[in-house]
C-alpha positions as YAML, in Angstrom:
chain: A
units: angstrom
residues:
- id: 1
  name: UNK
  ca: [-8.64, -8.43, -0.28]
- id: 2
  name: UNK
  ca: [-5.69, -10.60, -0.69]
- id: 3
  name: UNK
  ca: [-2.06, -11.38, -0.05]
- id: 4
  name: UNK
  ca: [-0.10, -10.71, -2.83]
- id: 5
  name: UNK
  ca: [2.75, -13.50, -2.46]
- id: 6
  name: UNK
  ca: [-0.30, -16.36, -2.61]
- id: 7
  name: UNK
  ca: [-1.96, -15.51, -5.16]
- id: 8
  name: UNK
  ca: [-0.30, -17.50, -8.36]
- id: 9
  name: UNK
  ca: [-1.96, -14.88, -10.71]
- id: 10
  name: UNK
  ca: [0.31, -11.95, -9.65]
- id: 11
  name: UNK
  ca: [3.83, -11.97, -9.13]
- id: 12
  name: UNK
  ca: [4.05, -9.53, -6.76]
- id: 13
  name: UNK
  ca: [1.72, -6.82, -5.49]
- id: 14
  name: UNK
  ca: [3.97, -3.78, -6.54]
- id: 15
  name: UNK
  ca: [2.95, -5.40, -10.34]
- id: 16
  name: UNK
  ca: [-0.66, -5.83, -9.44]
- id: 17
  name: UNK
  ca: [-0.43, -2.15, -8.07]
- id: 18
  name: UNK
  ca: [0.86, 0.10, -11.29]
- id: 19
  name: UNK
  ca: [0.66, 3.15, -9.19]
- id: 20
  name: UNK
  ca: [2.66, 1.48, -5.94]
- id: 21
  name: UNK
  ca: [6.09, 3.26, -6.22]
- id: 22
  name: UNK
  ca: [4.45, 6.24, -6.74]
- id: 23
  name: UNK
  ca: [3.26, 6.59, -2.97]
- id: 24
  name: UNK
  ca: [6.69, 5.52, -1.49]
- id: 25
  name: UNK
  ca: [7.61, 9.31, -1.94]
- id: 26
  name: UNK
  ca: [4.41, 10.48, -0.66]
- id: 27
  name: UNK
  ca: [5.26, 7.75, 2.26]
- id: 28
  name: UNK
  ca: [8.65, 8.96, 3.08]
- id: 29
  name: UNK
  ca: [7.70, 12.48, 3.00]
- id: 30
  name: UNK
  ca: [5.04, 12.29, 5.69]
- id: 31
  name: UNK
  ca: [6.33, 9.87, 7.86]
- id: 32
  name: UNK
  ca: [10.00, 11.18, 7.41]
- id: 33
  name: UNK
  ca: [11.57, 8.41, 6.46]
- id: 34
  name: UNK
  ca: [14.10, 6.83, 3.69]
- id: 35
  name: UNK
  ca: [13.23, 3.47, 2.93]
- id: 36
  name: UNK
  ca: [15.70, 1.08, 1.66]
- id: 37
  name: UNK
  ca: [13.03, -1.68, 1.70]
- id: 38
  name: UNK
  ca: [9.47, -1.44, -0.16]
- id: 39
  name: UNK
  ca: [7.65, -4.12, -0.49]
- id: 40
  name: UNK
  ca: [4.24, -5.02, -0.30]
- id: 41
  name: UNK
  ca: [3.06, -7.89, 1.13]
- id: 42
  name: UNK
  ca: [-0.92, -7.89, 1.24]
- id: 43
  name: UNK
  ca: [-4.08, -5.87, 0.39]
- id: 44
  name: UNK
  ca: [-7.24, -4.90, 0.89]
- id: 45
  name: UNK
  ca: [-10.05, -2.87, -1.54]
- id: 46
  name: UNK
  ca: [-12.99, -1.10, -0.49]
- id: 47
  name: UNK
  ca: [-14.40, 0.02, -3.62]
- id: 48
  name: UNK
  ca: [-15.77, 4.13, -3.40]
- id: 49
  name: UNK
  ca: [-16.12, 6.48, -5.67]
- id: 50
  name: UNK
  ca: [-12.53, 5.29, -7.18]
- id: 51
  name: UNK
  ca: [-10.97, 2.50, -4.99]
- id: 52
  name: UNK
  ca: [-9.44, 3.27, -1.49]
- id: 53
  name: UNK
  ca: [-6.39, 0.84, -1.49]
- id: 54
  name: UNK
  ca: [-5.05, -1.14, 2.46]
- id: 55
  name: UNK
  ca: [-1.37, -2.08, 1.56]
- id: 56
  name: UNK
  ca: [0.63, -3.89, 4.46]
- id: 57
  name: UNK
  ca: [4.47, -2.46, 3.43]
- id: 58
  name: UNK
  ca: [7.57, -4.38, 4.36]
- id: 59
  name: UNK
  ca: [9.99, -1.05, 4.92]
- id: 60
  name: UNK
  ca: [13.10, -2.83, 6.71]
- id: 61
  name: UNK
  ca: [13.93, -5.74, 7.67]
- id: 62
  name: UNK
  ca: [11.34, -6.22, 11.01]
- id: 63
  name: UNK
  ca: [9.34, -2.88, 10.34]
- id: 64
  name: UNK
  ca: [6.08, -3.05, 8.52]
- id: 65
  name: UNK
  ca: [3.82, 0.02, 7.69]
- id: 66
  name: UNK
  ca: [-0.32, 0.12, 6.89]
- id: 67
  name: UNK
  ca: [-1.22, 2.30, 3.85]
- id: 68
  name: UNK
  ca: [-4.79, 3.82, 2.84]
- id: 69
  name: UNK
  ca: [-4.18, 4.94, -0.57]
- id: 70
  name: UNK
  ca: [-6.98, 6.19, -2.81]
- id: 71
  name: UNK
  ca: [-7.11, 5.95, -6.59]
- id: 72
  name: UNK
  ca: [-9.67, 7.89, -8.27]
- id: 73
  name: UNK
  ca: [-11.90, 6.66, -11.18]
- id: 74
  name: UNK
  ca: [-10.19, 6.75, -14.69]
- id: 75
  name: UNK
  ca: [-11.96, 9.45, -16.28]
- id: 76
  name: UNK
  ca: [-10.70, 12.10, -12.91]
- id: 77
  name: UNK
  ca: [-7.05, 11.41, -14.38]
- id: 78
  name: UNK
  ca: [-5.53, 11.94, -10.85]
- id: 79
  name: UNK
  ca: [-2.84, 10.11, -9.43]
- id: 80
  name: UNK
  ca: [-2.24, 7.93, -6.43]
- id: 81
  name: UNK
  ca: [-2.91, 9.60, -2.99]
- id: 82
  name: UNK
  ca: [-1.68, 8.61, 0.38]
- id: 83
  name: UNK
  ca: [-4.73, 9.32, 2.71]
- id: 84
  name: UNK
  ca: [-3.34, 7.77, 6.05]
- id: 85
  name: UNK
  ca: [-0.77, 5.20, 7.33]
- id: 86
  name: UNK
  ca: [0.04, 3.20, 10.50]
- id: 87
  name: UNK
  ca: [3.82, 2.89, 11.57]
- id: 88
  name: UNK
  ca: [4.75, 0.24, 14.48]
- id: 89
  name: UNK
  ca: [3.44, -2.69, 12.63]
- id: 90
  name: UNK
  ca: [5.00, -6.07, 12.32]
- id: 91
  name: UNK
  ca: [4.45, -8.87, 9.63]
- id: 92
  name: UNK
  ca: [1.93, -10.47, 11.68]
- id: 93
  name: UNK
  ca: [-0.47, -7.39, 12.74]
- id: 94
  name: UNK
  ca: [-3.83, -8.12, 10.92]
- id: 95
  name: UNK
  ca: [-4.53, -5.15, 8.00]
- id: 96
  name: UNK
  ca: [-8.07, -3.72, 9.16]
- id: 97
  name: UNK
  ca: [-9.81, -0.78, 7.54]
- id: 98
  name: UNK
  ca: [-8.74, 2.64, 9.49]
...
């Protein structure tokens, strides 16, 4: 786990995750929403059979979303997949497994 704005190694987390724009549509879709704002801010891996991804998302200016995202392994050749999310949240909400 980490926070992405700490850690001198990565710039930002939507460079440390090369798939992260592609679940914004999958975000806005089920959540019905159009975000102007889409930014992660911090992370957490639990490593399965691929890696099941815990993104806290800045989406407006006070509003913060949880993400469980799953990548698969390499050699599936799937895409990003939004498995769950958790609207209501604010910067300071701790990111817990769910």
């Amino acid at each position: 786990s980490g926070v992405c704005e700490r850690n001198p190694y990565i710039s930002t987390c939507q460079s440390f995750f090369p798939f992260f724009l592609q679940v914004k549509p999958q975000f806005e879709k089920r959540a019905n929403m159009n975000c102007r704002v889409f930014t992660a801010i911090e992370y957490r891996t639990q490593v399965v059979a691929g890696t099941m991804y815990y993104i806290k998302v800045q989406v407006s200016d006070a509003e913060y979303v949880h993400l469980k995202v799953f990548e698969s392994l390499p050699h599936e050749n799937q895409g990003p997949s939004l498995v769950n999310f958790q609207t209501g949240k604010t910067r300071d909400d701790p990111l817990t497994y769910f």
